[in-house]
MMTF fields as JSON, N, C-alpha, C and O atoms, coordinates in Angstrom:
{
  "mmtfVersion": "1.0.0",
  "mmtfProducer": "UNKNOWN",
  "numBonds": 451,
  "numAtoms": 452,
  "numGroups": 113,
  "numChains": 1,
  "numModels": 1,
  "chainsPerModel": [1],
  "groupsPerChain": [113],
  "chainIdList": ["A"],
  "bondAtomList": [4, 2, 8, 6, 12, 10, 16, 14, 20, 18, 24, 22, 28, 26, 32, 30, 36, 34, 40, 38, 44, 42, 48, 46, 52, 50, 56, 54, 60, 58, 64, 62, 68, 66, 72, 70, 76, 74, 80, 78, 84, 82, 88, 86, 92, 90, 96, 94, 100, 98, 104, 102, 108, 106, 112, 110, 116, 114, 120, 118, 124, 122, 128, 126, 132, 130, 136, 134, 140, 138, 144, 142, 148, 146, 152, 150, 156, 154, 160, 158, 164, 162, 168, 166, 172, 170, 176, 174, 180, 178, 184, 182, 188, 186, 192, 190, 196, 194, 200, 198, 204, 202, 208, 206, 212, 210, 216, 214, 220, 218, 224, 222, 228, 226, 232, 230, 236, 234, 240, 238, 244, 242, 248, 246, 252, 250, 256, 254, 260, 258, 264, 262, 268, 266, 272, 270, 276, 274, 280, 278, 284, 282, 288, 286, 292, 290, 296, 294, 300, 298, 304, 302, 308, 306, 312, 310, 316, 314, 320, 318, 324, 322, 328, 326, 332, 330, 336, 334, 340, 338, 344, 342, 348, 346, 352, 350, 356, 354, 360, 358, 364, 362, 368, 366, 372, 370, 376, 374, 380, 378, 384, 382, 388, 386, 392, 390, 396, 394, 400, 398, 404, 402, 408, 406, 412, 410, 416, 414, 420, 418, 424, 422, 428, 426, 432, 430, 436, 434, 440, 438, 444, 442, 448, 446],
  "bondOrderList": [1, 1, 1, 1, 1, 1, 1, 1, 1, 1, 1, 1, 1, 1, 1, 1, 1, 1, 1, 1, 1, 1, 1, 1, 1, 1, 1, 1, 1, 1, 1, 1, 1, 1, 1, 1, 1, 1, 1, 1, 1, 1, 1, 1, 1, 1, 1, 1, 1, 1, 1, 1, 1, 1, 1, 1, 1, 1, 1, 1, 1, 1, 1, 1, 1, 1, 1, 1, 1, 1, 1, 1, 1, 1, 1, 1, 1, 1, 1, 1, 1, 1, 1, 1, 1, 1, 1, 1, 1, 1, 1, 1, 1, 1, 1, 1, 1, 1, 1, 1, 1, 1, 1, 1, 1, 1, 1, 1, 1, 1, 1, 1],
  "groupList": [{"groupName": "UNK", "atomNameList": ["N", "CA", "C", "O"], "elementList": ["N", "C", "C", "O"], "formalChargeList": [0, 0, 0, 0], "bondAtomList": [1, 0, 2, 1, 3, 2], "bondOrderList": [1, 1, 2], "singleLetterCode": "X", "chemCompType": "L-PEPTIDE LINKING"}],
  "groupTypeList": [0, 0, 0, 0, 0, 0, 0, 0, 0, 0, 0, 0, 0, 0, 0, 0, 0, 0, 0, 0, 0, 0, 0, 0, 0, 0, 0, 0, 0, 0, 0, 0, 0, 0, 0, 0, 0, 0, 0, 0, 0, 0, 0, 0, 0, 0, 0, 0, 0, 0, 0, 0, 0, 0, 0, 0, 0, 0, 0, 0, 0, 0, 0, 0, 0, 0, 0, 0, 0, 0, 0, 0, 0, 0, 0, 0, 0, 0, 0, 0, 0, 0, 0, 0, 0, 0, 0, 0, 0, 0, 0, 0, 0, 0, 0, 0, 0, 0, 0, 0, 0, 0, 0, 0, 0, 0, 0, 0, 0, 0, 0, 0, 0],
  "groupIdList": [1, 2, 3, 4, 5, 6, 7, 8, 9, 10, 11, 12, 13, 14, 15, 16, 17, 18, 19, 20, 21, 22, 23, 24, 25, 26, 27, 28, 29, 30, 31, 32, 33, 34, 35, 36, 37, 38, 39, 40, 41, 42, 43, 44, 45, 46, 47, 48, 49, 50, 51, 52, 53, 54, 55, 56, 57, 58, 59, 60, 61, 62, 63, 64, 65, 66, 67, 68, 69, 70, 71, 72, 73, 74, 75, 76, 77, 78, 79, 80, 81, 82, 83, 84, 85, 86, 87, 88, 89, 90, 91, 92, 93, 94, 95, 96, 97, 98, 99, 100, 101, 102, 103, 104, 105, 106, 107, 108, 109, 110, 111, 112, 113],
  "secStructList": [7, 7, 7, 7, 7, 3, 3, 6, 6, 1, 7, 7, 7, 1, 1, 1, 7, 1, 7, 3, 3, 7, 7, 1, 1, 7, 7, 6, 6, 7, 7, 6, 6, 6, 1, 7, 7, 1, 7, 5, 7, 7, 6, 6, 1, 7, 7, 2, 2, 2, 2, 2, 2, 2, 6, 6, 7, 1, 6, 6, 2, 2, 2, 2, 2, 2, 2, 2, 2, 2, 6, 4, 4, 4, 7, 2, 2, 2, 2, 2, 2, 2, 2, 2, 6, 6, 1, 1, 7, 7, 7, 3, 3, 3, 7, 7, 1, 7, 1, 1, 1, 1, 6, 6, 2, 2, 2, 2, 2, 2, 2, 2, 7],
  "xCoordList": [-12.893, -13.222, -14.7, -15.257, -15.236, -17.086, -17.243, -17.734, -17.242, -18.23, -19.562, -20.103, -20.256, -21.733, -21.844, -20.819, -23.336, -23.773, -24.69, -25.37, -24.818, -25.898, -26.975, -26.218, -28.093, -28.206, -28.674, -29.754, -27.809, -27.676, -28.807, -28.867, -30.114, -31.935, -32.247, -33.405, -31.141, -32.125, -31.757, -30.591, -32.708, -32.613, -31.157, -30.941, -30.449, -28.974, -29.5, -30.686, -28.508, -29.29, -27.583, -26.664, -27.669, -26.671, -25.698, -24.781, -26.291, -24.903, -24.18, -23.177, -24.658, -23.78, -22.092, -21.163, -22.003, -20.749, -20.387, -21.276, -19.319, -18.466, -19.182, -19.671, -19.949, -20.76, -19.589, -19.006, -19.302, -18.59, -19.307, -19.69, -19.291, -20.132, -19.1, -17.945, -19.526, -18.11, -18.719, -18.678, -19.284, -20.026, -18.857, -17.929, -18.783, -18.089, -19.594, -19.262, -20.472, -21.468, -22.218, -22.601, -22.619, -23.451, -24.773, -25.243, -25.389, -26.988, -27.928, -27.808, -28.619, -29.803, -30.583, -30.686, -31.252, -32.363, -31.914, -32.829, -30.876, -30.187, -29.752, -28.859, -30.065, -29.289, -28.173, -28.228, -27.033, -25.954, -26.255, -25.751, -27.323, -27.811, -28.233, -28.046, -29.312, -29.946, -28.922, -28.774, -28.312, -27.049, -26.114, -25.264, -25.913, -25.318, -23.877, -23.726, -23.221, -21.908, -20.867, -20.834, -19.628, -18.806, -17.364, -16.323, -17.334, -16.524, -16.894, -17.202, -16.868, -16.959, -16.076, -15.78, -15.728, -14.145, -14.751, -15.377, -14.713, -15.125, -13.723, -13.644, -13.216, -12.058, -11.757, -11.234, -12.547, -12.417, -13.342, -13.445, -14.104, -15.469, -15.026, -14.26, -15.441, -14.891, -15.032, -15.885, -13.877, -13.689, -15.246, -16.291, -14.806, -16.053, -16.259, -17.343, -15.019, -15.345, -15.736, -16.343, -15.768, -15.48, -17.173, -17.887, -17.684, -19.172, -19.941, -21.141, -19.678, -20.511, -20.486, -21.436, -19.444, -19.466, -20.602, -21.73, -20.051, -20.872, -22.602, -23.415, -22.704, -24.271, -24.991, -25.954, -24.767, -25.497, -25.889, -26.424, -25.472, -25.259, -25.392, -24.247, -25.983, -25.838, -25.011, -24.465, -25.194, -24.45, -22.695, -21.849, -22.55, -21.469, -20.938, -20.463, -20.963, -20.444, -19.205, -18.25, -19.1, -17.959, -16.806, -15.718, -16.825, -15.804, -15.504, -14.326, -16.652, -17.077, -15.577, -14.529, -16.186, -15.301, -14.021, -13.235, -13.737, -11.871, -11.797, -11.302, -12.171, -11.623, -11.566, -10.655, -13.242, -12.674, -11.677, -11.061, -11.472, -10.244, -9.04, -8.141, -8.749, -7.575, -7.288, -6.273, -9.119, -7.964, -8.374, -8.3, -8.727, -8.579, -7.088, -6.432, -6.453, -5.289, -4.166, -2.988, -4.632, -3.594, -4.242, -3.984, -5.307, -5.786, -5.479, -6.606, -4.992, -4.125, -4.171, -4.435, -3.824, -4.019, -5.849, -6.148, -6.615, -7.897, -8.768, -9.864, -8.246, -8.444, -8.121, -8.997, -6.602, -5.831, -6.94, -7.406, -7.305, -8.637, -9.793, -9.985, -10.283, -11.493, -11.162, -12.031, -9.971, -9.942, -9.341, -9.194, -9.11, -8.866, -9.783, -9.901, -11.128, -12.006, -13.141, -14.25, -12.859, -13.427, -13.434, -14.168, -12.348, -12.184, -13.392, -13.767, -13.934, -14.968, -15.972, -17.068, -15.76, -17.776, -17.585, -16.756, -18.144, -17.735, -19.005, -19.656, -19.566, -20.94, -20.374, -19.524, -20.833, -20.053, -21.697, -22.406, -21.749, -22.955, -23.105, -22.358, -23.858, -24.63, -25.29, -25.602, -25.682, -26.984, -27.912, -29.074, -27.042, -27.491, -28.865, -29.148, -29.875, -30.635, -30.611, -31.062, -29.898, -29.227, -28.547, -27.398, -29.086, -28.262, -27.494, -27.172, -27.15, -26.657, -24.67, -23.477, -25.575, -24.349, -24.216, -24.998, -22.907, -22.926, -21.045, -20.234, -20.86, -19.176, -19.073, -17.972, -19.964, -20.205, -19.911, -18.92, -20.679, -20.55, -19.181, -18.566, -18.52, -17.621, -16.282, -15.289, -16.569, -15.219, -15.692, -15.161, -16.363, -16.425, -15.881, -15.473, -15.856, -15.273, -14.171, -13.584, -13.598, -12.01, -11.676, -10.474, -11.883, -11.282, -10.836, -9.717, -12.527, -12.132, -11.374, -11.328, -10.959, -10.051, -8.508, -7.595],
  "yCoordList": [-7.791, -7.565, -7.211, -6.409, -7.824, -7.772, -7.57, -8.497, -6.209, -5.322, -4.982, -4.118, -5.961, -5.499, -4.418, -3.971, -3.976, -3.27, -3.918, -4.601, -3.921, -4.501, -3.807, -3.979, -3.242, -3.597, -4.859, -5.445, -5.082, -5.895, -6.692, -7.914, -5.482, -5.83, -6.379, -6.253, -7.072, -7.205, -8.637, -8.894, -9.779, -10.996, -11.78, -11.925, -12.134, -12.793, -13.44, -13.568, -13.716, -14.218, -15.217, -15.344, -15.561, -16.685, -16.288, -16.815, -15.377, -14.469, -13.404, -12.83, -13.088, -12.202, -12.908, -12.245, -13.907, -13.902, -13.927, -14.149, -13.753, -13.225, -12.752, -12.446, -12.232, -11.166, -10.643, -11.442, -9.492, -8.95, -7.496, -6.416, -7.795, -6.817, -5.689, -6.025, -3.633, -2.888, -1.698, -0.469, -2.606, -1.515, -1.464, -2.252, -0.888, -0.633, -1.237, -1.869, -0.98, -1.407, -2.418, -2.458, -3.73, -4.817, -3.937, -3.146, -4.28, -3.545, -4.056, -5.152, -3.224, -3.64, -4.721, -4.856, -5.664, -6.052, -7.26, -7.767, -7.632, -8.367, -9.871, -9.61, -10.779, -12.141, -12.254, -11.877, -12.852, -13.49, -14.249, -14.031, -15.492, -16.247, -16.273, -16.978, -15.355, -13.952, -13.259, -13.448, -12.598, -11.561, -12.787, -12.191, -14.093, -14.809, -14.031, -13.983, -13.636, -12.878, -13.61, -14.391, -13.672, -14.622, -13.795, -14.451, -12.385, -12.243, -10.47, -9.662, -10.077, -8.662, -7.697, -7.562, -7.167, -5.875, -4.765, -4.132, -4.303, -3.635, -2.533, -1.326, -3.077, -2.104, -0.643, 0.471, -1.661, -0.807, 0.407, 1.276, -0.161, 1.013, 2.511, 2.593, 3.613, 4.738, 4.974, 4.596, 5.73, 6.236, 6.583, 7.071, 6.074, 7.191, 8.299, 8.862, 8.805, 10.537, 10.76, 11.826, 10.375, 10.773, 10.336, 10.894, 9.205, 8.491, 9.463, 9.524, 10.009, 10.449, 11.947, 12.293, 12.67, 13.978, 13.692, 14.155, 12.519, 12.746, 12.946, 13.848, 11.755, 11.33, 11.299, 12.066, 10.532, 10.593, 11.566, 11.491, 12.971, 14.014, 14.039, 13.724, 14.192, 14.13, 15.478, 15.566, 16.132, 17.654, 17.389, 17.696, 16.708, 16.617, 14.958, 14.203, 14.627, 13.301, 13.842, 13.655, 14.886, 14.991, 15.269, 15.18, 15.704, 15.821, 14.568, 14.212, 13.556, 13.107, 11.559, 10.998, 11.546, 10.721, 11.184, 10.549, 12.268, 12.457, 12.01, 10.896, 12.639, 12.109, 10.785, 10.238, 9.751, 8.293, 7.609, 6.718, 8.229, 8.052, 8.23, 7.62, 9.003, 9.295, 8.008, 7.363, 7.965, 6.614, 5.577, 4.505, 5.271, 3.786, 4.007, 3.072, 4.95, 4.877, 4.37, 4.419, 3.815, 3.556, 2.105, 1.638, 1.176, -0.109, -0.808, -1.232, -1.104, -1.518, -3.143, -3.934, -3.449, -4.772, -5.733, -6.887, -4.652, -4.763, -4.362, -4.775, -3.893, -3.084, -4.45, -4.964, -5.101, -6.048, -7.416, -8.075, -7.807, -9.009, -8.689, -9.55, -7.64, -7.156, -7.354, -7.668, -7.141, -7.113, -8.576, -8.824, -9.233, -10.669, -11.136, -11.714, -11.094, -12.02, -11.343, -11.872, -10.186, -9.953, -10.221, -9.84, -10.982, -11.786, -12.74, -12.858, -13.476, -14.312, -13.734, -14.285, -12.531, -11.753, -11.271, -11.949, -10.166, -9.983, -9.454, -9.456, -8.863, -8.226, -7.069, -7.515, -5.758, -5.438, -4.601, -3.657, -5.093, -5.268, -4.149, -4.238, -3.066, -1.885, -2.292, -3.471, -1.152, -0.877, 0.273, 0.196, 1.375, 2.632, 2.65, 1.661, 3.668, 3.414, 4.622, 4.583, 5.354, 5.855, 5.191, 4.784, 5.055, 3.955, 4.583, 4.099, 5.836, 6.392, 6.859, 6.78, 7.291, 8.114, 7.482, 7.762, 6.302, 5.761, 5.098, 5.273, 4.336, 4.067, 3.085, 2.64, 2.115, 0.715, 2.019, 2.702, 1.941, 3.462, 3.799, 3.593, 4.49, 4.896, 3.955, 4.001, 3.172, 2.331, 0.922, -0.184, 1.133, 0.61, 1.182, 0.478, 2.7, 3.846, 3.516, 2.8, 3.772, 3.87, 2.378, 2.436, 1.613, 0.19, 0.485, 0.461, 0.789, 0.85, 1.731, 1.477, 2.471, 3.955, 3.575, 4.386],
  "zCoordList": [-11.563, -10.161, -10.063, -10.813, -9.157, -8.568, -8.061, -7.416, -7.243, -6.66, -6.636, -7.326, -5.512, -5.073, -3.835, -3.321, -3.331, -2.357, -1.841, -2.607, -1.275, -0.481, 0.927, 1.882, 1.427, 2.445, 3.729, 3.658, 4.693, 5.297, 5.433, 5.573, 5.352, 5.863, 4.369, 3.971, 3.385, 2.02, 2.055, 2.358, 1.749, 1.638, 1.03, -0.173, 1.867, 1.161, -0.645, -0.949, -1.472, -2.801, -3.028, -2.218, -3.91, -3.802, -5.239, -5.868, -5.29, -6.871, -5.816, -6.241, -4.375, -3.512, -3.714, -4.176, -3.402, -3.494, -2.168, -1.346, -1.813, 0.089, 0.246, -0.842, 1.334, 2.091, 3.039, 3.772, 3.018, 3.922, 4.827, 4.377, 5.638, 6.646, 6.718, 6.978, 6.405, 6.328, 7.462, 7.402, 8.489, 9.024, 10.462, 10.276, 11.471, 12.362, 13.89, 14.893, 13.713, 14.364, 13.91, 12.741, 15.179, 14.396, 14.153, 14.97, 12.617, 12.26, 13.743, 14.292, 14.064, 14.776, 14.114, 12.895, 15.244, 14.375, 13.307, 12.658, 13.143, 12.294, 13.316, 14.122, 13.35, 14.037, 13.105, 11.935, 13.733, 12.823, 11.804, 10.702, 12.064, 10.851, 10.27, 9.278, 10.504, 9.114, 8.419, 7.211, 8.954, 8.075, 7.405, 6.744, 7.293, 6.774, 5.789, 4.568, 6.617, 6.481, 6.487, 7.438, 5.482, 5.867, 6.279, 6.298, 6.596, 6.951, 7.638, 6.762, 8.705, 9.276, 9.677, 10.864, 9.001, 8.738, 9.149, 8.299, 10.438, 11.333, 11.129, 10.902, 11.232, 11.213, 9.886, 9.868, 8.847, 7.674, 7.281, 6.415, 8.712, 8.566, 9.026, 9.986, 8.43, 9.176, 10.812, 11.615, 10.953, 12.481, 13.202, 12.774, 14.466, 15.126, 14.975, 14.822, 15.01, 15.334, 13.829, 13.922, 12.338, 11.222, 11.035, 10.202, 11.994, 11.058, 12.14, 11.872, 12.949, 14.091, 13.275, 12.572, 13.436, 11.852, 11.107, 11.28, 9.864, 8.677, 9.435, 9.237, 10.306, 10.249, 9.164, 9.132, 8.138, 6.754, 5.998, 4.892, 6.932, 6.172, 4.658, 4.332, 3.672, 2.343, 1.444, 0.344, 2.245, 2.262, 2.299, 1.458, 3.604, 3.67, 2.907, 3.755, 2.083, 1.318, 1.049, 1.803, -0.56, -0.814, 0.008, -0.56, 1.67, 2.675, 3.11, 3.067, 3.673, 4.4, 2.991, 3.311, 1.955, 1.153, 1.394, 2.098, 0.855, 1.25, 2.851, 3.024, 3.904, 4.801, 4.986, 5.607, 4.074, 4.467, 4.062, 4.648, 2.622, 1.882, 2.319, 1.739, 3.314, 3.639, 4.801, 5.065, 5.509, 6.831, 5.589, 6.19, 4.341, 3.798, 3.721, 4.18, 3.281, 2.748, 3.617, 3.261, 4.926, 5.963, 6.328, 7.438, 5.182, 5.766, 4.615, 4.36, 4.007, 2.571, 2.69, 1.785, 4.131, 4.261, 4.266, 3.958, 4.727, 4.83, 2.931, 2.55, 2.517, 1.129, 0.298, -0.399, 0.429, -0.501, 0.214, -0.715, 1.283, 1.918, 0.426, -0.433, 0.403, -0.107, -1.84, -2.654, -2.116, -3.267, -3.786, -4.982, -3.036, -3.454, -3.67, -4.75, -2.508, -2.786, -3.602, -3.672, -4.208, -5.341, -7.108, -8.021, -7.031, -8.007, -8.624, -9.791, -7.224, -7.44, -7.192, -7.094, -7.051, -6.403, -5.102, -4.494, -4.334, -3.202, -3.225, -4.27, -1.882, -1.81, -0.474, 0.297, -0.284, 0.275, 1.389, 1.041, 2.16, 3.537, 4.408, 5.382, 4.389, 4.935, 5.72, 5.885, 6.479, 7.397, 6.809, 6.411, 6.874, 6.219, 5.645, 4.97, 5.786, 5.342, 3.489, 2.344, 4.231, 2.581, 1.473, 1.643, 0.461, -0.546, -1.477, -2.562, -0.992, -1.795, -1.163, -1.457, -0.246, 0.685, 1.949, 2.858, 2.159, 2.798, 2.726, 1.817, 4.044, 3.35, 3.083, 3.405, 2.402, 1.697, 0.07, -0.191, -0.362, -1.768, -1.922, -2.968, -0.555, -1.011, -0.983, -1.709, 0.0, -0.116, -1.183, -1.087, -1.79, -3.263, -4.462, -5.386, -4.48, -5.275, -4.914, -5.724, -3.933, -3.49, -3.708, -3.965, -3.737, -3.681, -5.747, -6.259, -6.61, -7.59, -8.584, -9.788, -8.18, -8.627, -8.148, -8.307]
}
C-alpha cells in the first residue's frame, strides 16, 4: 500500500498516482485543472465543528487526532475507496499550510495502523 502527501499548491508529478483531494473546503486559489484531482472526498475531511477547534493548533494535534479518529471510525466505506486505490499509489491532497499537523497526516496514520 502507497501512501503519499501532498500539498494541493505543489506541482501535480506523474508518480502521484490517484490524487485525492481530503479537504472538506475547495483550496483557495487553486482552478480544478490545476489541482488535477481525480477524485474529492469531502466527506472524509474532519467535521466543522472539530477543524474549526483544532485551527492548526499544533498544541492541540494529539486531541485533535483521537477525535478525527473517532469520526474516521464511522467512514469505513470512504477509508475502504482510499485504500483500494492505494494499491497502485494514491496521493492524498492538502491545503494546509502546516505539513506537519494537518488531517491529510493523520488520516494517512489512521488509514495505516
Amino acid at each position: 500500500m502507497m501512501i503519499k502527501i501532498k500539498r494541493i499548491y505543489e506541482t501535480p508529478a506523474n508518480n502521484d498516482g490517484f490524487r485525492v483531494l481530503v479537504d472538506r473546503l475547495w483550496p483557495r486559489g487553486v482552478s480544478k485543472e490545476k489541482a488535477k484531482i481525480d477524485l474529492w472526498l469531502k466527506d472524509i475531511a474532519p467535521s466543522d465543528s472539530l477543524r474549526k477547534w483544532f485551527a492548526h493548533d499544533a498544541a492541540k494535534w494529539v486531541i485533535f487526532k483521537q477525535k478525527y479518529f473517532s469520526e474516521l471510525s464511522n467512514k469505513k466505506d470512504l477509508i475502504g475507496e482510499i485504500k483500494k486505490r492505494a494499491k497502485d499509489g494514491v496521493t492524498l491532497l492538502y491545503a494546509a499550510k502546516d505539513e506537519q499537523h494537518n488531517n491529510a497526516q493523520a488520516l494517512k496514520e489512521y488509514i495505516e495502523t
